[in-house]
Structure formats: structure tokens, C-alpha cells
C-alpha positions in Angstrom: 31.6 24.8 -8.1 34.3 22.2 -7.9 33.2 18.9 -7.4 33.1 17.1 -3.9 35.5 14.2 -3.6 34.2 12.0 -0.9 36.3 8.8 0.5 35.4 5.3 -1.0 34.5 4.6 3.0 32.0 7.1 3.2 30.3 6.6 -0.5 29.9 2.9 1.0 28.1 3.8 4.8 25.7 6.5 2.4 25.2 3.5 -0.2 25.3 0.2 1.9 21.7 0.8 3.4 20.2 1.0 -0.5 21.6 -2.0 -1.5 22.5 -3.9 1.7 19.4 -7.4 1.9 19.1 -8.3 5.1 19.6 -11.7 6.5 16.5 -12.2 7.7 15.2 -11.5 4.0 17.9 -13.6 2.9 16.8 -16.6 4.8 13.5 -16.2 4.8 11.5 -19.5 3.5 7.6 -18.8 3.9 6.0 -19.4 0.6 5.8 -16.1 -0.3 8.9 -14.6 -0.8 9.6 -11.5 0.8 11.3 -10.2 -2.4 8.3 -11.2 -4.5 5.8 -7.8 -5.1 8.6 -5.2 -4.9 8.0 -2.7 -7.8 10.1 -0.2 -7.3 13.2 1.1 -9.3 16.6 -1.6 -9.7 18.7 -0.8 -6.7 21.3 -1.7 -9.3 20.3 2.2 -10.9 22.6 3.6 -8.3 25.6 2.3 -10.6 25.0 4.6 -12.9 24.9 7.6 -10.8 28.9 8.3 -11.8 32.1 6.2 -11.8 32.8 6.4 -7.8 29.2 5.2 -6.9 29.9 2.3 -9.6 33.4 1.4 -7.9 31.9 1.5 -4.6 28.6 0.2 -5.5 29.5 -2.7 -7.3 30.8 -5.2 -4.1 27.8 -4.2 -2.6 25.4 -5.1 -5.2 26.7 -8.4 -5.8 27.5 -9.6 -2.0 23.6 -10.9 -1.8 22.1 -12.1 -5.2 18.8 -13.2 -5.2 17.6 -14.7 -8.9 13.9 -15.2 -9.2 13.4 -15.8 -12.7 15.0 -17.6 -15.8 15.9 -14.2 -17.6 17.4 -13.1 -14.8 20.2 -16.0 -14.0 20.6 -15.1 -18.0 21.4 -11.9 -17.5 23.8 -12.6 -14.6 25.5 -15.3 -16.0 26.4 -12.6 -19.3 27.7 -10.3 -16.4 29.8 -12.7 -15.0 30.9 -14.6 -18.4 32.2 -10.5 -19.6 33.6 -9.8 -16.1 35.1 -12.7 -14.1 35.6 -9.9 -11.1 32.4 -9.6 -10.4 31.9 -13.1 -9.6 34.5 -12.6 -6.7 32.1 -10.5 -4.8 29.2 -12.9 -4.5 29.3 -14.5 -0.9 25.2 -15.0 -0.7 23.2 -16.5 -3.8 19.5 -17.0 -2.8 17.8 -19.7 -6.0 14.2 -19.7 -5.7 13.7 -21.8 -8.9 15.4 -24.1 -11.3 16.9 -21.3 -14.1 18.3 -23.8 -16.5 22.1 -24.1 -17.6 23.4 -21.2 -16.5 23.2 -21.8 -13.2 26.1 -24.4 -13.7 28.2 -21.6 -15.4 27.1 -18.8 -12.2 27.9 -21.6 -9.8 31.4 -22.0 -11.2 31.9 -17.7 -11.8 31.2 -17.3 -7.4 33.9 -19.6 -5.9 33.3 -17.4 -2.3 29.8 -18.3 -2.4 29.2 -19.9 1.5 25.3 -19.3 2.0 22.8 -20.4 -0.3 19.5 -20.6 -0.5 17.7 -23.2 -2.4 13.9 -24.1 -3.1 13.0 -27.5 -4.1 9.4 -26.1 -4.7 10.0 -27.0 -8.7 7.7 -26.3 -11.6 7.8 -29.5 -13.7 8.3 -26.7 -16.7 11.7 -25.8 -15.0 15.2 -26.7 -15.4 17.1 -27.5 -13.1 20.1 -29.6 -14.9 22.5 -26.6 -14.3 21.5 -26.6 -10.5 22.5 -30.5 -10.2 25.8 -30.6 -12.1 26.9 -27.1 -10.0 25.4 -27.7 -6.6 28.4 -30.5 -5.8 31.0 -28.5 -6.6 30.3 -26.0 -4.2 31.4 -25.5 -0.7 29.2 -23.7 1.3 29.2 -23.2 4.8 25.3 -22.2 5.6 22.0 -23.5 3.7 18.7 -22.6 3.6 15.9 -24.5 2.0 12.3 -23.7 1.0 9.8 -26.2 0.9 6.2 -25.7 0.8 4.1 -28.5 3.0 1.2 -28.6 0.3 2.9 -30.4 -2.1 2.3 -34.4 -1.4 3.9 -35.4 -4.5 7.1 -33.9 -6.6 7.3 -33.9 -10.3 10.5 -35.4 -11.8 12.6 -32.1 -11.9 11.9 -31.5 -8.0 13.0 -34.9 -7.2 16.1 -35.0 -9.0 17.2 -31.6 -6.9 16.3 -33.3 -3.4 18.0 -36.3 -4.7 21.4 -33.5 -5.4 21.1 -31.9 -2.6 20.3 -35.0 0.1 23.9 -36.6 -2.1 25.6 -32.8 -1.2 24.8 -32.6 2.3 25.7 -35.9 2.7 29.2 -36.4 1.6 29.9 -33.9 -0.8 29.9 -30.3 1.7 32.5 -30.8 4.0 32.2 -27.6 5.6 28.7 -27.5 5.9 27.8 -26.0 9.8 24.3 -24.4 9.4 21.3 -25.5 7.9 18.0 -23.9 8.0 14.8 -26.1 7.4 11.7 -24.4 5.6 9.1 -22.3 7.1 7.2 -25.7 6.2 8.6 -27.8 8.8 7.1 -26.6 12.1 3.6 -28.7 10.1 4.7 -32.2 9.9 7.7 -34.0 8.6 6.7 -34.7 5.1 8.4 -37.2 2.9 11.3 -34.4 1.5 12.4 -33.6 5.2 12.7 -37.0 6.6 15.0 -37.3 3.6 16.7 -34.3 4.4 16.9 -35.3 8.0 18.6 -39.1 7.0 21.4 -36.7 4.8 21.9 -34.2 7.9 22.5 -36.8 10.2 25.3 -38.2 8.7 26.8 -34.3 7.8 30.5 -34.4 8.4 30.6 -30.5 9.4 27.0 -30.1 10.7 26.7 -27.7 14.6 24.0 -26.0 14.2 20.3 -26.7 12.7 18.0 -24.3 12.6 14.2 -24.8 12.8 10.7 -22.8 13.0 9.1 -23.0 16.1 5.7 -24.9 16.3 2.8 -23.7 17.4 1.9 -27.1 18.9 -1.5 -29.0 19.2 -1.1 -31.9 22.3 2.1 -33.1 20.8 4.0 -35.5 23.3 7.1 -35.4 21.0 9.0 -33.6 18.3 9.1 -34.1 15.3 10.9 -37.3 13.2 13.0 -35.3 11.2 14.4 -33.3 14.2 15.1 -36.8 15.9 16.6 -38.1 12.9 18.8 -34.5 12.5 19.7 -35.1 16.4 21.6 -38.4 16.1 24.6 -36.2 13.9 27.6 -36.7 16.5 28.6 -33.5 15.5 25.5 -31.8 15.8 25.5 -28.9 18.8 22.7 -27.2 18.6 18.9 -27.1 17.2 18.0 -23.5 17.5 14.1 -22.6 17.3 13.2 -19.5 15.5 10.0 -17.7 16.4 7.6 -18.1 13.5 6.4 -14.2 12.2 3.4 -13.4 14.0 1.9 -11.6 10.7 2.1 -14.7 9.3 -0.8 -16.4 11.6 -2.0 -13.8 13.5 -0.8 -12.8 16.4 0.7 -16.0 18.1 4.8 -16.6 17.7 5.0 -20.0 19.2 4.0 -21.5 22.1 6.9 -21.8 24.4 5.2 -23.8 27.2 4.3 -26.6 24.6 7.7 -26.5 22.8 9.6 -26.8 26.3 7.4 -29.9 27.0 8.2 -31.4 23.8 11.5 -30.5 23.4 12.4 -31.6 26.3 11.9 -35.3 25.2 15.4 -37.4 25.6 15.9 -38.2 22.0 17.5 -34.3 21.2 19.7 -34.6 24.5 19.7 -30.7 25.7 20.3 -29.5 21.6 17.4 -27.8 21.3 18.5 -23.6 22.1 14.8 -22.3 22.9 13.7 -18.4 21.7 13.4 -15.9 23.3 10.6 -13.7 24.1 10.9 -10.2 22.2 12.2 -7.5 24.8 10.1 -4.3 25.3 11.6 -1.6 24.9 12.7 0.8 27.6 13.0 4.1 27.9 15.0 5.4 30.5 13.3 8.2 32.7 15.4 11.1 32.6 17.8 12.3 35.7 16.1 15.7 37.3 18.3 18.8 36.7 18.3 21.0 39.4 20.1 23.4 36.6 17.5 26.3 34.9 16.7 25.5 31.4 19.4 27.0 28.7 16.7 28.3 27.2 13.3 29.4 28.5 10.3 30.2 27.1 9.6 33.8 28.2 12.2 34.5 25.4 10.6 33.5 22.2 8.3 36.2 20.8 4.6 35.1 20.8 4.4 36.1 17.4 7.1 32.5 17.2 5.0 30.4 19.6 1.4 31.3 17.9 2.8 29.5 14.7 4.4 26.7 16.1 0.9 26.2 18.2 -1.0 26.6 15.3 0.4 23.7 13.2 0.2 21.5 16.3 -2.8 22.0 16.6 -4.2 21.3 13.7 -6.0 18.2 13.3 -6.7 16.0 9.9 -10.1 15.2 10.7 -10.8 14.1 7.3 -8.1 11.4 7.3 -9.6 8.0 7.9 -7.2 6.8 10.1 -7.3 10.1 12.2 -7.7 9.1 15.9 -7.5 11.1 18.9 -5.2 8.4 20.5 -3.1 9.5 17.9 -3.7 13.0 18.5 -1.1 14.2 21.9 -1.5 17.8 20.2 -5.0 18.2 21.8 -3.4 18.6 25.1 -0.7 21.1 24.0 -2.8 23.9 25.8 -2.3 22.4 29.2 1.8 22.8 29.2 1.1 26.3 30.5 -1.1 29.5 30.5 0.9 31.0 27.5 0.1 28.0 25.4 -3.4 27.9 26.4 -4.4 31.3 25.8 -2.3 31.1 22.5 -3.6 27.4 22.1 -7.4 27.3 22.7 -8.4 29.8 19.7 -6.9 27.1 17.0 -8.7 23.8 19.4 -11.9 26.0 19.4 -11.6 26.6 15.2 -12.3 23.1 14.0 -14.5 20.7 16.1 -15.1 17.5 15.2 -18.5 15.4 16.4 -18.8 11.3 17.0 -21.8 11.9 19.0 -25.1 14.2 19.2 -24.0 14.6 22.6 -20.5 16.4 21.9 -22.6 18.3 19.8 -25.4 19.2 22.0 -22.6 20.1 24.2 -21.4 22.2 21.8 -25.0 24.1 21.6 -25.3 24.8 25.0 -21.8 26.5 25.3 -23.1 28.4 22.4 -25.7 29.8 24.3 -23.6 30.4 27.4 -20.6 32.0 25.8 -21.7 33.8 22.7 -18.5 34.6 21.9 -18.0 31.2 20.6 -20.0 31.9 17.9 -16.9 34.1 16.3 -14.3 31.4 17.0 -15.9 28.4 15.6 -14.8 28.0 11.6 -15.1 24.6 11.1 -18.0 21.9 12.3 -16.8 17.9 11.1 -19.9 15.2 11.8 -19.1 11.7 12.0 -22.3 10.0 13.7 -25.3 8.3 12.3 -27.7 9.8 14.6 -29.6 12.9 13.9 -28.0 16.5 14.2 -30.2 19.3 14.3 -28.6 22.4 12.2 -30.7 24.9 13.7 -28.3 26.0 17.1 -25.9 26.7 14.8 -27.6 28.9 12.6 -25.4 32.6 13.1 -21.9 30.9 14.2 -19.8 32.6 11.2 -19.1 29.3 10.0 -16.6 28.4 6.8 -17.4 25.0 6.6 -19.8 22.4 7.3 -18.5 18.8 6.8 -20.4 15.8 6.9 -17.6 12.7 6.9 -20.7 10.8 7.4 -24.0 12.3 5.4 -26.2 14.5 7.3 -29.8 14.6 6.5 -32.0 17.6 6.8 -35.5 18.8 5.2 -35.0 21.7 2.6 -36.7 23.9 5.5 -33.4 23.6 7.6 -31.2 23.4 4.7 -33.0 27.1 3.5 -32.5 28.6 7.2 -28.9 27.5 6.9 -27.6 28.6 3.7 -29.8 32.4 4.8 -28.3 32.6 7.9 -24.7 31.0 7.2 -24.3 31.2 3.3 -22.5 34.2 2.7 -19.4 32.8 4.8 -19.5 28.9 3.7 -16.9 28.0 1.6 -17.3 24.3 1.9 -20.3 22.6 2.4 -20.2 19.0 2.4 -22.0 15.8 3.3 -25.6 17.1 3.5 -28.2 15.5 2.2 -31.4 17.2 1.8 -34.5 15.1 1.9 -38.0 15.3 0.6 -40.1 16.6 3.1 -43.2 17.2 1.5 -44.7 17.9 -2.1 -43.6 21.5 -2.5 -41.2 22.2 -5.3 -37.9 24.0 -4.1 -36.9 27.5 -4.0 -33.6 27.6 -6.5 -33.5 31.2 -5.3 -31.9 29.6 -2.0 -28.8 28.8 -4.0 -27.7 32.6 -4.2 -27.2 33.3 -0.4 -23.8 30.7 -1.0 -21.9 33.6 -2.4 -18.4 32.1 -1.9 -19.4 28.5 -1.5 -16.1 26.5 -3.2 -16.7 22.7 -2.7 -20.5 21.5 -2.4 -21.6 18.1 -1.7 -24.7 17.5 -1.8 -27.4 14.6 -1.6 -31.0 16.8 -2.9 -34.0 14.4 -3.9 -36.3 17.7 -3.1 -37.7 18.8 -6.7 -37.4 22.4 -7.7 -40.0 24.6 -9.2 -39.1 25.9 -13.1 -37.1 29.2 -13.1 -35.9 31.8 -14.9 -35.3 34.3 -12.8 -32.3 32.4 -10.7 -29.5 34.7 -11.4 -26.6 33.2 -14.2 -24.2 34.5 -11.8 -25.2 32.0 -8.7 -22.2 29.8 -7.7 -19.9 32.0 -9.5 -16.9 30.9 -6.5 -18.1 27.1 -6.9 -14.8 24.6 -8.1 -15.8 21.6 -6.8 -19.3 20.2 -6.7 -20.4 16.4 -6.1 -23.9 15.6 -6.3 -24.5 12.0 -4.8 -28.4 11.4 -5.5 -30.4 14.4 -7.4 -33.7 15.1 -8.5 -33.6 16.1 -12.6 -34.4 19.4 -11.9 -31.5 20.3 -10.0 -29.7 19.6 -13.6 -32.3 22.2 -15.0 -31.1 25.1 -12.4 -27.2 24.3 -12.9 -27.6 24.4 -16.8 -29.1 28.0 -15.9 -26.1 29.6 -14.3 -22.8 30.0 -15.8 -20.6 28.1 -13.3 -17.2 30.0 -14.1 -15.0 28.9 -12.0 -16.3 25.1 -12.1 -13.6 22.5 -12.2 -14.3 19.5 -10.4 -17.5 17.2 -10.6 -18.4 13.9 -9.0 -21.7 12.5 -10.2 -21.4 8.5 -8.5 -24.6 7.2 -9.5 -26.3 7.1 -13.1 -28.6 9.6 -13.9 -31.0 10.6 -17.0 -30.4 14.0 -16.9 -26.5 14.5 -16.5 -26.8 15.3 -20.3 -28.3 18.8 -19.6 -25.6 19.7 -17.3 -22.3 18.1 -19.2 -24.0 20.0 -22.2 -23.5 23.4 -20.8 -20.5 23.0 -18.4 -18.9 20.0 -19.8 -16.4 22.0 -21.4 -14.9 23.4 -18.3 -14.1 20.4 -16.4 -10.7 19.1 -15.4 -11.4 16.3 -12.9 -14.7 14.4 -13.4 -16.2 11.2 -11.8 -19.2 8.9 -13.3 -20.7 6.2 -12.7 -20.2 3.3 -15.6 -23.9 3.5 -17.2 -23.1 7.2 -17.8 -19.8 6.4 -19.7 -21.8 3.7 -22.0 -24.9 6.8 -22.6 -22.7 9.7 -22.9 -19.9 10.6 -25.4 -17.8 11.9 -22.2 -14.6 12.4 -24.0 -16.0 14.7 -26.6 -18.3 16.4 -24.6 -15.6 17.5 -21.6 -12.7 17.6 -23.9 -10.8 18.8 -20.9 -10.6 16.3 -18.8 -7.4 15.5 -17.4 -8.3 12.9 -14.5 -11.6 10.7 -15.1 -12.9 8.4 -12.2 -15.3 5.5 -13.6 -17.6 4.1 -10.5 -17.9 0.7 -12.0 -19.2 -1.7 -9.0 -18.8 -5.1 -10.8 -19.6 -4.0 -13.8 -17.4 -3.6 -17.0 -16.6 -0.6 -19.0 -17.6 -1.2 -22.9 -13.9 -0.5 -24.8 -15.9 1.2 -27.9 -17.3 3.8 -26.0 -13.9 4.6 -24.5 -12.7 6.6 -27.3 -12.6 10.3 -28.2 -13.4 11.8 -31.9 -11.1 14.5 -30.6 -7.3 13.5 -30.7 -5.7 16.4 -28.7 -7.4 15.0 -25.4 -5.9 15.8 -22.6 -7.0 12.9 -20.3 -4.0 11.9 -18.7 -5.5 9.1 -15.9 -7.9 6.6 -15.9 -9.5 5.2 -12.4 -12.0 2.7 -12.7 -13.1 2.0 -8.9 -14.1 -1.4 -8.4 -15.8 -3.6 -5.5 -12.9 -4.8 -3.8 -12.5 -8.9 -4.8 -14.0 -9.4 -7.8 -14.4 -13.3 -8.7 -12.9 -14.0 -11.8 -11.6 -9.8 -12.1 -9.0 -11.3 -14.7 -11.4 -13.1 -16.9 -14.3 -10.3 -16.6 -12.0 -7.8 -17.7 -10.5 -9.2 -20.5 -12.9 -8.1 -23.5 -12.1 -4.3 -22.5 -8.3 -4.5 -22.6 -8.1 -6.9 -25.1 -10.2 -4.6 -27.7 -8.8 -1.4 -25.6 -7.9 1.0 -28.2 -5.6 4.7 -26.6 -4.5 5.9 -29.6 -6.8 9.4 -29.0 -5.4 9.9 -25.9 -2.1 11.0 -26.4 -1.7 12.2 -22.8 -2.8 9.4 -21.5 -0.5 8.3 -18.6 -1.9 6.3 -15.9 -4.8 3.5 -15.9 -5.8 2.1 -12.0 -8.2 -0.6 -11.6 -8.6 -1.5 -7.7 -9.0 -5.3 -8.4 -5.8 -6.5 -10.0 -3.9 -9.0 -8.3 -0.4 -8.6 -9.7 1.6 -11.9 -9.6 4.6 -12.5 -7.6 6.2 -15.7 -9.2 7.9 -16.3 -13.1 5.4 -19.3 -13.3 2.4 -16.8 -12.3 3.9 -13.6 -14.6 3.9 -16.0 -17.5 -0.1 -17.2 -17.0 -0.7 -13.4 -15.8 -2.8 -11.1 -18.5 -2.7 -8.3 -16.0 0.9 -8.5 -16.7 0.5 -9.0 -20.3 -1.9 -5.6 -20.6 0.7 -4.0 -18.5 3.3 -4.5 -20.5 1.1 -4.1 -23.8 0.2 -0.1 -22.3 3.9 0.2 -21.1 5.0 -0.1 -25.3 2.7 3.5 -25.2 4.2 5.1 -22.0 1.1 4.0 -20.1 1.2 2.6 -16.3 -1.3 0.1 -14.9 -2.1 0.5 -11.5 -3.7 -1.5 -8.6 -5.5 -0.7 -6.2 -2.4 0.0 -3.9 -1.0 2.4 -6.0 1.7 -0.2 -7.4 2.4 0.1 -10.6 3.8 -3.1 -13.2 7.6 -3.2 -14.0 9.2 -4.7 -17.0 11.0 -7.9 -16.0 13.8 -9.3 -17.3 13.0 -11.6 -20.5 15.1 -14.3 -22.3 
């Protein structure tokens, strides 16, 4: 196939939203940048797609540079020093640090450069001597500065850039129109904006300033750096800008208080208030007294039945499932063909907050027995008690409890006779101990084609020999989440073929037993930490490919996480934790300090929930989750948090 030629103007509109930063990115000055935590691929990879995409591409990638890091003005200025072009393109540079001498040398490479962003929040570590000798010499039209409102005191390097930039604004930018004061300044007017202000009042150039809008506390008058900023001759407007409302809360600013303020006489009419967000409108439709082009009566049932059937479907086991969310319920009322092909797939799954919807549920059963077919599926997510009982003879495939559901091993007997022979999943029941008779284990082998079992099961079992090997020869999945030993006793007797999966979350003596005899098969296994420090889990489940860890606050030991067999096949490692863990960093240092892969070769992926990855070059260089990262990414090894972000390599000098 020939290839495809496509225009330089089309490549560009397919391109420009992939490596386009907005403005409002661009300009943003809250403390955390919004460019800080983004580990995802260079959008500079799309040069190297083929030569067109890097003709096209290029313009577009340098238009808006944002540098965040010493090794990255570095690596710009080689670009620019062994391609004078490319300096041509740059018409937005965003400098959130100080970067050293070549920022003199980029400064001089982007002569179009007319909006800048600076940040006078300075490490006393940085540099900033190629900032100061190349700041003068620009000519920029719009600027934007970042200043942070917890700093009371600058170190020497900060001051020397305020003292640059106050000399700049005030007689050295002639064009200078716009400038945009830091998130910071809708607090107080701190020592660096009042200095700002006295510069910005005397701006040749200056029309428009543009300032957060405060969320005000009985204040009678604006701020002095705005009054200072209003006495510019020039000056035209003061424009207030909304502060983000997921920045604190759910308040943007409050308008009645800024009108009474900003009213006062000393900004003479400047000030441009904001306005409220619109709400968006959707326009009702015109009626058409013309038929529909296409009515239903022609599409074959056999078309409708399978549309219905995926609308219809409802991910009850996703927590964020809601039946706000859920318009599909209500498909059935469009018309008597959808509810007749419809109600089947509502009645198939039914999902229970309440014991009342559930009790409902019983008394319908009784009332239509025909129910009894239609229901597959039963979903509990209530705290209160749920008899099992009214169910008993609804051909049921599976019972989920999203929240546990307790029974005595009478009831969980009478369920598993009457509905085990059709249960394939069986989940979320915990059986308790209801009196001082031992168990049947003979109850197990009425769950003929049970696949996933979750179970809670403190009930002891009587010793047996006569429980068939062949018991749970469908089960794949099964999750014990608090056991009496004997259970381990029964499993170890049957031969668990098609076993794959196995969640054990809490410690337990007498896991040993079972790992012993079906260790061997597993694939995907979870454990809590104290059975990881008892148990030689690598060599005794060889086959492992995805291990879960249930650590709590604890720590895993790093000697016992080794195998004696190199051809493992563990490929990820999750070690859940509790959330926040005071001092994770410290804590966790012995085990990846002393951490030791090397008989894992297919080992790909480590998560631990807890890390806090930094966001800053001052934080990546004091970071050792960074450091470990890197340290696992020299063996092809990714470490996770608990977002499922992964660490990137940055830049380095």
C-alpha cells in the first residue's frame, strides 16, 4: 500500500492538541505547578514518528517551553546552541527556577520570546546569574510571576532576581502591557509585591494588571500593592480572575465583598470584575410534525434484544456504581417492545441496599413463582441481617456479598443443597460459629461448578477422609478472609485442579498445609506480611506471576524476599498499605535499600500505595522514592504508587 501523503495543515490540526499548553497552564501561579506530577511519555516522542510529523511538529513543540529543572535548561540550551532555528519558534518560556548560565545563552537563542513566566520562589542552592544578565535584554510584552505568601524572608539568590526584575519592569521593558501577579496576592501584600507594585507603577507600557480575586474577610479596602499598581498613568485596567474553586473548596471569590472594596476611589473604575461561570444550556428541540426516517417496528428483535441487553447491564460491583448514574434502569418504560424485551435482563441481576428491597424481593417470590427462573444474580450491600432461606430454589448463579453476609453453617448447608449445583460465584459470606458441632466437609460437594468462593468460615470441621479428592474440581478463584485450621485440613484433601487464584488477607498458622499441596498451581496469590516472613512463598508457589502483600503499617523483611529458584515467574509486586503512613519514606528504607531482584528475572512492576512522589528538582534530589525508582528502572523494573503512576527518568546534568 502506497503511503498516505497528508498536507502540512492537516498533520498540524491532528498534532496541535498533543502538544498545544494551554494558557491557563501557562499562566498558572499556585504553588503547585500544574505541570508538576505528569508521568506520562515526552510529548516531544511524536518527533520521531517520521520526517513530516518532525517538520510539522517541531514549531509546535517549541511555541510554549516550560523548564522545570537545571538538566533540562541544559538540554535546551544544546538544542538551541546546534540549531539556531529552533530558537525562532519560542514565543512562550515559562522558568520556574533559577537553571544557572544557560539561561543567559536560551534568553539570547528566543529573540520572539513576548510572555514569560518567572518564579522568584528561589532555592538558595540555585542559580540564578544567567536569569539576571538575560532578563534585561528581553522585550516581552506579557509577564507572569509566582510567588508563594509563606516565605517572610528571601535568601540572597531570590533577592537579587526581584531586585532584576523590579529594575526590568521599571525602565528596562518598554513594551511591557500585561502583568499577572501570583496566586499569592489575593493574601496580603507581602514585602516582594509592594516592591513589585512601586516598579509597575512607574511601567512605561503597562494597560492591563491582572490579579486573583480575594475571598475577603471585612476588608474596607484593597490591597496596597493594587493602590500602588493603580497610580500607573497608563494603567487601564485591573482585571480580577476567579481563584480555582478546587483549590479552597468550593468558593471562587466573593463578588459582593470584592465590589465593596473595589469600589474604593483610590483604583478610579480600573478594576474589570469576573464574571459568574455560565450554565450551560441546552436548547429543547423544535417538534417535527414529520414521521421518524426510521422507526422502530423495522429493526429485527433479534437487533433490539442485544442492544437492550448491554444497557441494561449494571456494574454493581464498581464502587462508584450509583443509580443516579444509572438512566439505563428506565430503558423498559420507552415502550412495550423494550419492556417485554427489557425486564428479563432488569429481573437477572438485583442488587440490595436494604432488607426491605429484599424482603420485597421474597414476597414477589412467593407471588410470582416464575421469578424464581429469571433471577441469576442476587448483590448485598447492607449491614443489617439477610435471611438466605426465601431464596433457597431460585436457580441462582451467583450470590455476592459487596458487603459480608453472615449466616450459621445450618443456613449456609440448606443453601449450598438447595442452590449448589448452579452457583458459580459465591462471594461475601461469612459463616459463623453457631454452636460446638464440628462441620460437615461433605457440604462442600453440592458446589459442583462453584468458580470464585469467598468465604469468611470460623465453624470447625470434623476430620475426614471420605470428602471426595474431586470436590471443587471447577474452583479458580478462592479467598478465605478468616478460617478455622481445619478448613486447611479439607482443602489439602482434594485436588483443586483448576485452582488459580488465592487471597488469604490475614495471617494464619496453618496456610502451610494448604500452600504445601496447591502451592504449586497458583498464579495470582495474596498474603498477609507475617505469612511472607514464615513461609518460603517464592519457592513453594514457584508460579506465581502477581503477588499482593497485605502489609497494614508494617514492613516486608528484604531477606525473605528472595527465591532459591531463579526461573520465577513473578512478574508484579503489590504491597497494600494503610493509606498515609507517617514517616512511609524513612520506614521503608531498610527493605529497598538491602532489596535484592536478581531471582526474579520477570520481575516487572513493584506498587506500594504510600509513596508520595515529588513534584519539584529541589524535592526529586532529597527524594529516595525517586532514587529506588530509578535504582529498579537500571533492571527494567517500574515503581508504582498507589495511583497507578509510575516514576520517569528525568533529565540529569
Amino acid at each position: 500500500m502506497p503511503a498516505v501523503h497528508l498536507p502540512d495543515e492537516i498533520i498540524s490540526e491532528i498534532l496541535s492538541p498533543a502538544l498545544k499548553v494551554s494558557d491557563d497552564a501557562f499562566s498558572d501561579t499556585s504553588l503547585n505547578s500544574p505541570f508538576a506530577g505528569r508521568y506520562c511519555e515526552s510529548s516531544s516522542a511524536f518527533l520521531l514518528v517520521c520526517k513530516a510529523w518532525l517538520r510539522v511538529a517541531t514549531p509546535l513543540l517549541y511555541h510554549v517551553v516550560v523548564l522545570r529543572s537545571k538538566a533540562q535548561a541544559a538540554a535546551l540550551e544544546k538544542s538551541l546552541r546546534g540549531n539556531s532555528v529552533l530558537g525562532q519558534f519560542i514565543k512562550k518560556l515559562r522558568i520556574e527556577g533559577g537553571y544557572g548560565s544557560s539561561m543567559l545563552k536560551i534568553i539570547n537563542a528566543a529573540p520572539n520570546t513576548k510572555d514569560i513566566f518567572i518564579s522568584i520562589n528561589i532555592w538558595s542552592a540555585d542559580n540564578v546569574s544567567g536569569l539576571v544578565k538575560g532578563l534585561p535584554t528581553m522585550d516581552p510584552t506579557r509577564v507572569v510571576l509566582c510567588d508563594s505568601h509563606h516565605s517572610s524572608s528571601r535568601n540572597k539568590n531570590s533577592q537579587t532576581l526581584l531586585g532584576t526584575l523590579t529594575r526590568c519592569i521599571q525602565t528596562e521593558w518598554k513594551n511591557l502591557a500585561v502583568f499577572e501577579l501570583p496566586f499569592s496576592s489575593y493574601y496580603y501584600s507581602s514585602g516582594s509585591l509592594m516592591a513589585i507594585g512601586t516598579a509597575l507603577s512607574q511601567a512605561p507600557a503597562l494597560k492591563t494588571v491582572v490579579s486573583p480575586a480575594m475571598r475577603l474577610y471585612g476588608l474596607q479596602q484593597p490591597p496596597d500593592h493594587l493602590t500602588l499598581i493603580a497610580k500607573n498613568p497608563s494603567l487601564q485596567r485591573i482585571v480580577l480572575r476567579q481563584l480555582p474553586a478546587n483549590r479552597f473548596g468550593a468558593f471562587g471569590a466573593d463578588l459582593d465583598g470584592i465590589s465593596q472594596v473595589f469600589g474604593h476611589p483610590s483604583l478610579r473604575g480600573l478594576v474589570k470584575f469576573p464574571n459568574p461561570p455560565a450554565r450551560p444550556h441546552t436548547p429543547t428541540p423544535e417538534p417535527s410534525s414529520e414521521p421518524l426516517q426510521y422507526s422502530t417496528e423495522s429493526v429485527p428483535e433479534e437487533i433490539w434484544d442485544r442492544i437492550l441487553r448491554l444497557a441494561m447491564t449494571q456494574n454493581f460491583e464498581n464502587q462508584e456504581w450509583s443509580w443516579k448514574t444509572q438512566p439505563s434502569s428506565r430503558v423498559w418504560l420507552v415502550s412495550k417492545k423494550f419492556a417485554r424485551l427489557a425486564l428479563p435482563y432488569l429481573k437477572e441481576s438485583l442488587y440490595f441496599q436494604t432488607a426491605h428491597k429484599y424482603h420485597d424481593l421474597t414476597s414477589k417470590l412467593a407471588i410470582d413463582p416464575s421469578l424464581r427462573s429469571q433471577v441469576r444474580t442476587l448483590y448485598f450491600h447492607t449491614n443489617m441481617a439477610i435471611d438466605l432461606r426465601p431464596i433457597f430454589g431460585v436457580h441462582l448463579v451467583n450470590i455476592i456479598g459487596l458487603t459480608p453476609v453472615s449466616v450459621t453453617l445450618k443456613v449456609f448447608s440448606d443453601l449450598v443443597k438447595n442452590c449448589g449445583a448452579t452457583l458459580v460465584r459465591l462471594e461475601g459470606i461469612n459463616v459463623t460459629k453457631a454452636s460446638t458441632k464440628p462441620g460437615d466437609p461433605a457440604i462442600f460437594s453440592h458446589l459442583t461448578n462453584i468458580r470464585s468462593l469467598s468465604l469468611g468460615f470460623k465453624t470447625p470441621f470434623a476430620s475426614s477422609t471420605s470428602i471426595p479428592p474431586s470436590t471443587f474440581a471447577t474452583l479458580k478463584q478462592l479467598k478465605l478472609t478468616n478460617f478455622d485450621h481445619s478448613l486447611m485440613t479439607i482443602l489439602s484433601q482434594m485436588n483443586l485442579p483448576a485452582l488459580r487464584d488465592a487471597l488469604f488477607p490475614i495471617d494464619h498458622v496453618a496456610l502451610d498445609v494448604f500452600f504445601a499441596k496447591h502451592g504449586s498451581k497458583l498464579q495470582t496469590l495474596t498474603v498477609a506480611l507475617g505469612a511472607l516472613r514464615l513461609l518460603n512463598i517464592f519457592d513453594i508457589c514457584p508460579a506465581v506471576v502477581d503477588l499482593v502483600v497485605v502489609c497494614g503499617n508494617g514492613i516486608p523483611d528484604p531477606t525473605r524476599f528472595s527465591c532459591s529458584v531463579a526461573a520465577s515467574s513473578l512478574e508484579t509486586v503489590t504491597f497494600t498499605t494503610e493509606g498515609r503512613i507517617r514517616g512511609a519514606e524513612r520506614k521503608w528504607a531498610t527493605f529497598f535499600d538491602r532489596l535484592n531482584i536478581d531471582t526474579f528475572p520477570a520481575l516487572r512492576e513493584i506498587t506500594v500505595p504510600c509513596i508520595r512522589w515529588p513534584t519539584t528538582e529541589h524535592d526529586i534530589g532529597k527524594s529516595h522514592w525517586a532514587r529506588w525508582a530509578e535504582r529498579l528502572l537500571d533492571r527494567d523494573v517500574k515503581l508504582f504508587d498507589g495511583g497507578g503512576v509510575n516514576w520517569r527518568r528525568r533529565l540529569k546534568n
